[in-house]
N, C-alpha and C positions, 0 to 999 in steps of 0.2 A: 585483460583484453576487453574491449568496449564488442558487444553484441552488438547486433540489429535490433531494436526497438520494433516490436509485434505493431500493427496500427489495423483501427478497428476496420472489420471487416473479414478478416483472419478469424478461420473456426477455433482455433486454440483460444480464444481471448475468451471463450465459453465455456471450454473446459474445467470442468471442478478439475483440481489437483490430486494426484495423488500423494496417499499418507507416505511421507518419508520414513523408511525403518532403520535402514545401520543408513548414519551421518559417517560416510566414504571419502576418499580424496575424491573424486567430481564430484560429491556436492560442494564441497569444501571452494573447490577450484568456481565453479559454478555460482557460486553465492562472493565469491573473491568480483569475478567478473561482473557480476550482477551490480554490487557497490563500486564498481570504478564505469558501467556502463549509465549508474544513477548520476552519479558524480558528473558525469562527462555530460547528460543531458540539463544537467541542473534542477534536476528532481529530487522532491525529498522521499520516496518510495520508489519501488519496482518490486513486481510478484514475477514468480520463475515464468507463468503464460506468456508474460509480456515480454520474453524471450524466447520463445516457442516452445518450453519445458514444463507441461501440467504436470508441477507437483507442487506440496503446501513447503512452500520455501518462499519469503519475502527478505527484503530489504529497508530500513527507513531510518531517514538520517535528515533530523530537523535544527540539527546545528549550527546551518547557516542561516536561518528562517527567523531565528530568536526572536530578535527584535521588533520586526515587524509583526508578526504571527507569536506570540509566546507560547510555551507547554511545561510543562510541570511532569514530572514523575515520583511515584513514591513506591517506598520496597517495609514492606510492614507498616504502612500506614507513616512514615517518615518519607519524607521531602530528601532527594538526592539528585547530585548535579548530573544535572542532563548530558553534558559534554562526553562525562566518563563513560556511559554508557552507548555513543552513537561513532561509526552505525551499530543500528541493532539488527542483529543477522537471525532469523529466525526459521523454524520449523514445526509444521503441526499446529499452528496456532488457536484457541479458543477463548473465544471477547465474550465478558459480561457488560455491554450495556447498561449505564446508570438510569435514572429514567429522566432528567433533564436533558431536554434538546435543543438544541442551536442550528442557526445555518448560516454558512460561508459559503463562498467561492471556495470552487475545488475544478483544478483542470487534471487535466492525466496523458502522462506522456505515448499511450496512446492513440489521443486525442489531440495532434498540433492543433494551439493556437484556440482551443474551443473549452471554455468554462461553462459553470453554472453554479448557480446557487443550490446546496444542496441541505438537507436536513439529518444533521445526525447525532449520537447521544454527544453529552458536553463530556463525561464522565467514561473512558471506559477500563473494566480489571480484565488485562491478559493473562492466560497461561498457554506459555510458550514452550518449546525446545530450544537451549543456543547449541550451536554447535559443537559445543564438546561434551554434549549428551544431557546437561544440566535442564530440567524441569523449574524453570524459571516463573515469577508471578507477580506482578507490581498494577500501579492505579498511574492512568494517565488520563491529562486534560488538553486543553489546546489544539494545535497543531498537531501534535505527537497522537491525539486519540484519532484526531480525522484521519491521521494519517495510517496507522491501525486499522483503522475500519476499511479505508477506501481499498489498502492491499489484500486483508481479509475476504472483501468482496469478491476480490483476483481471484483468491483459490478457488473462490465456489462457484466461477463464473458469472458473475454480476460486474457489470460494469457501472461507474457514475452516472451515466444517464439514465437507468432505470431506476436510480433516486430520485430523478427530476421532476418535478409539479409537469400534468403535461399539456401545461401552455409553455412553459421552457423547452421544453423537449419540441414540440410542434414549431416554436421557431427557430428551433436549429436543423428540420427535417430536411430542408435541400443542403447544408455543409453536411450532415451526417448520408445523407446519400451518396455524396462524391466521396469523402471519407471510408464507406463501403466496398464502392467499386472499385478504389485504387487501392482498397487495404489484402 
């Protein structure tokens, strides 16, 4: 079932998440929805706030993105194909940033139609929960770490633009106003 997409403005998008304990059929169901509500917006990520549910649950699926955007992942220091493992359905998450930094364009689907250039590690090692209880741990690059990062943010209430230099931020101050009001 495709959700309603949170859009900024909504106090949940501020909400740290809570720690997920027993992985339940709703979250199961929840994180199902989440990946078909990604899907359907043509997002490579979604966190549970940005469905109106503050807990550490994300989404992120860069499979389509390849090409243009590449990423890399590895499971023991070994290189494995990205494909097998997306989406990646996760819980509890905890990011080690590398210390090399990069910046791209990054928009967020609760953010219609508004990027920025944002600055984040190039390098990062997750350890995650997947859903059938497994304590997961691997190194991503690319698309796949921004995209990591930028959900992780979700859980703890940070949004993209409070990564933004703020002469970016200052000129997006009147679209994130009406973005506000109508959110």
């Amino acid at each position: 079932m495709i959700l309603e997409v949170i859009k900024y403005g909504n106090p949940v998008l501020r909400a740290k998440g809570k720690r997920v304990g027993e992985i339940d059929e709703n979250v199961r169901a929840l994180a199902e929805n989440m990946v078909e509500t990604m899907r359907g917006a043509n997002g490579v990520g979604l966190a549970a706030q940005q469905v109106g549910t503050p807990l550490q649950l994300a989404v992120v699926d860069v499979s389509n993105a390849a090409e243009d955007r590449p990423s890399s992942m590895e499971i023991d220091g070994k290189p494995v194909n990205l494909a097998d493992w997306m989406p990646l359905i996760f819980v509890n998450p905890r990011l080690e940033p590398g210390k090399e930094r990069e910046v791209a364009v990054e928009g967020c689907l609760s953010f219609p139609e508004l990027t920025g250039d944002i600055e984040r590690a190039a390098f990062v090692k997750a350890h995650v929960q997947l859903l059938d209880g497994r304590i997961f741990e691997f190194g991503a690059t690319g698309l796949l770490a921004r995209a990591l990062q930028h959900e992780v943010d979700h859980l703890n209430g940070i949004l993209f633009i409070d990564r933004m230099n703020s002469a970016a931020k200052a000129s997006l101050a009147g679209r994130l106003k009406r973005l506000q009001r109508e959110g």
